[in-house]
N, C-alpha and C positions, 0 to 999 in steps of 0.2 A: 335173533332180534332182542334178546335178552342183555339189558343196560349193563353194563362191564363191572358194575359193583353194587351193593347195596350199602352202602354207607352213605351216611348223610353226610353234604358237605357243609364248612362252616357258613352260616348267613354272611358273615362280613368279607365272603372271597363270593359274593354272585353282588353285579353291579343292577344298578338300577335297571332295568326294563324298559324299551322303548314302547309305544303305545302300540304297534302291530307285534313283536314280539309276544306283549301280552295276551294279544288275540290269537295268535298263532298256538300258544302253549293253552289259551282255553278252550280254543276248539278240538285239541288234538285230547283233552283231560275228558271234555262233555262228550266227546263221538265214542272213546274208550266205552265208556255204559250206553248212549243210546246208538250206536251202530255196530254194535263189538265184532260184526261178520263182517264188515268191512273193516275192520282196524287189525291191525295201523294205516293211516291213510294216505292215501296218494299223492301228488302235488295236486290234482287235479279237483279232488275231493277236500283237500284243506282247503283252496283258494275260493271253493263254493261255499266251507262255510263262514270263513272270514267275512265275504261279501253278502253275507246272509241277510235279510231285511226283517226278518221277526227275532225277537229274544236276543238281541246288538243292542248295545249302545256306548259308543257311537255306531250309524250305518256307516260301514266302510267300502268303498271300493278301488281294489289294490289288485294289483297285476303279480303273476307267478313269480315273475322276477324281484319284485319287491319282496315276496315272501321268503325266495329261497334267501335273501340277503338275512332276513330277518332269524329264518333257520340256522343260516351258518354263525349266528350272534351264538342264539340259543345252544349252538351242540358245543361250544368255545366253554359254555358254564355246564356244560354236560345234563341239561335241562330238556333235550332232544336228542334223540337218535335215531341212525336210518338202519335200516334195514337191508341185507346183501342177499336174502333169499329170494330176492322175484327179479322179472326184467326191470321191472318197472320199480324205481325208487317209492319206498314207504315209511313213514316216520311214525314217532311213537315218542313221549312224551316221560320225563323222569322225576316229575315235581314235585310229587310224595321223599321221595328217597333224598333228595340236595335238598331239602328244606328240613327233612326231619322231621313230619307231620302226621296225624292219621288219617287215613281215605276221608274220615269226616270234614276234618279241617280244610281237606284236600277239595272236598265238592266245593267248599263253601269259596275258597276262593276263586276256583273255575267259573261261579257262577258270580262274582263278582269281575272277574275279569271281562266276564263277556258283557255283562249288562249294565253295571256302573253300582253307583250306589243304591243299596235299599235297608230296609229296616229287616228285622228278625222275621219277623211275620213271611213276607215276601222272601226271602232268605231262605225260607224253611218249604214254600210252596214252590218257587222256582227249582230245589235242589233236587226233587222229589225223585228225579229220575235218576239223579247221579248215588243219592243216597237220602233213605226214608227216617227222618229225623219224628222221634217218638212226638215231641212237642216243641213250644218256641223255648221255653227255658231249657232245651237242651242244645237248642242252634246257639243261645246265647252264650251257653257255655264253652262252646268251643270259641264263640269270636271273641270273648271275653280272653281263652288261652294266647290265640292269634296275636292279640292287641299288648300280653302280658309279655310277649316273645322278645328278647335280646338279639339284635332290636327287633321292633314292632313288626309285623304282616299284616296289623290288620289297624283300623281309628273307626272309634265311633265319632261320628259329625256332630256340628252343634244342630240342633233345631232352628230352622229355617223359618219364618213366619207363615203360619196357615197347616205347618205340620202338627199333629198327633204326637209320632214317633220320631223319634233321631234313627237316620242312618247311619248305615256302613260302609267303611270302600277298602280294597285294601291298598299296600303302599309298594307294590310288588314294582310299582312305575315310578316309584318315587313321592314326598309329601303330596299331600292331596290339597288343590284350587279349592275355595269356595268359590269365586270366581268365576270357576270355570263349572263348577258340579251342578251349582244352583241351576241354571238353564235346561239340564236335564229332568229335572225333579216336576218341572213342566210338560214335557216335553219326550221322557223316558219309556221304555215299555215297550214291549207288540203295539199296543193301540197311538201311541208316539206318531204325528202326521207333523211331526215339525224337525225331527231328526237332519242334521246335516252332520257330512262328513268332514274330518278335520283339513283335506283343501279348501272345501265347502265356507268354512266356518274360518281359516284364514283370507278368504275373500270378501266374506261381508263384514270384517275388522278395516282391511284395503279401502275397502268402499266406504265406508266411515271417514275412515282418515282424507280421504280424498273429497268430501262432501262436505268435514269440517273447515277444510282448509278454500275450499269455493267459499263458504259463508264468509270466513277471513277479508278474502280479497274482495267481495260486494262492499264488506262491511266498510274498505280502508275507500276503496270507490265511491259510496255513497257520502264518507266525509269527507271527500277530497271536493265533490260537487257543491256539498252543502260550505263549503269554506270561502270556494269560488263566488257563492252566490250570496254568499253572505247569511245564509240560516243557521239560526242554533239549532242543533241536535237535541232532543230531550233524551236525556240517559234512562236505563232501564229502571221500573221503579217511581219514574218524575211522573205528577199529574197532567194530565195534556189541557 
């Protein structure tokens, strides 16, 4: 089970990362240290910790099938590989070696992949287990390396209103949403009771769209009546 070469491969031949691939490759990076008796892991054991509800963000839940699609992405950039010594297929993750990184760099973006953006501080507490960072100005220095990197791995975010500190994310999926980040910063974390998963969260975009467009049609209704009847409408803004 030993990955077929160590050479790093260039950044500009590994395509952007879909959003479960991302997860897939940081669960299989975080189990490496915290399950190492079980690793490499199973189908059965990655899909539990993809759908994990602590230490995710987003909470996801995705079916095996989904995963292995997501694997077979991953071993195409030779980012994953399986294992031919058990009955049972086991995979094992290469993301040190195609990125060309050190284990440090290597926590840091595991632990970004799985949990979303955080600041240095959080960065350095969350990694603890994948790797014991003396203090924050040493997590910074590697994100600072990450972020120096041809191209980038890693951005630091702008500051948000109500923040302290600017976060981090990295770009392993592509440029990074404010947009789309901001909501978590809310809402992020183990302690996170508002977490939805990205069907979840293209549903209540649907249902938006579908609520503004009711408003629409009252709105064209209620002028077609007031026209009939001969009433002005006050515009929004008019004194009544």
């Amino acid at each position: 089970m030993t990955p077929e070469s160590d050479t790093a491969v260039p950044r500009s031949a590994v395509r952007c990362l879909t959003l479960l691939e991302g997860r897939v490759l940081g669960v299989l990076s975080e189990k490496q240290h915290t399950v190492p008796d079980t690793y490499p892991l199973s189908l059965n054991a990655l899909a539990a910790g993809c759908n994990q509800k602590t230490a995710r963000s987003p909470v996801m839940n995705v079916s095996e099938a989904e995963i292995l699609t997501a694997i077979d992405g991953l071993k195409r950039l030779s980012l994953v590989f399986e294992g031919s010594s058990s009955r049972v297929p086991r995979f094992e993750h290469n993301l040190g070696r195609v990125l060309g990184i050190p284990s440090q760099a290597t926590a840091l973006l595991t632990v970004l992949l799985l949990r979303g953006p955080q600041t240095a501080a959080e960065l350095r507490l969350n990694s603890a287990r994948l790797h014991n960072f003396a203090d924050i100005s040493s997590v910074e220095a590697f994100l600072d390396e990450l972020a120096a990197h041809e191209p980038p791995y890693a951005v630091k975010l702008p500051r948000t209103p109500g923040e302290r500190e600017s976060r981090w994310m990295h770009l392993l999926c592509g440029p990074v949403s404010m947009a789309e980040e901001v909501p978590q910063a809310y809402g992020g974390g183990e302690s996170g009771a508002s977490l939805v998963s990205p069907a979840e969260f293209e549903a209540l975009k649907a249902e938006q769209l579908r609520l503004a467009g009711e408003v629409s049609r009252l709105q064209a209704q209620v002028a077609r009546l007031a026209g009939e009847l001969g009433i002005a409408l006050l515009s929004p803004g008019d004194d009544t």
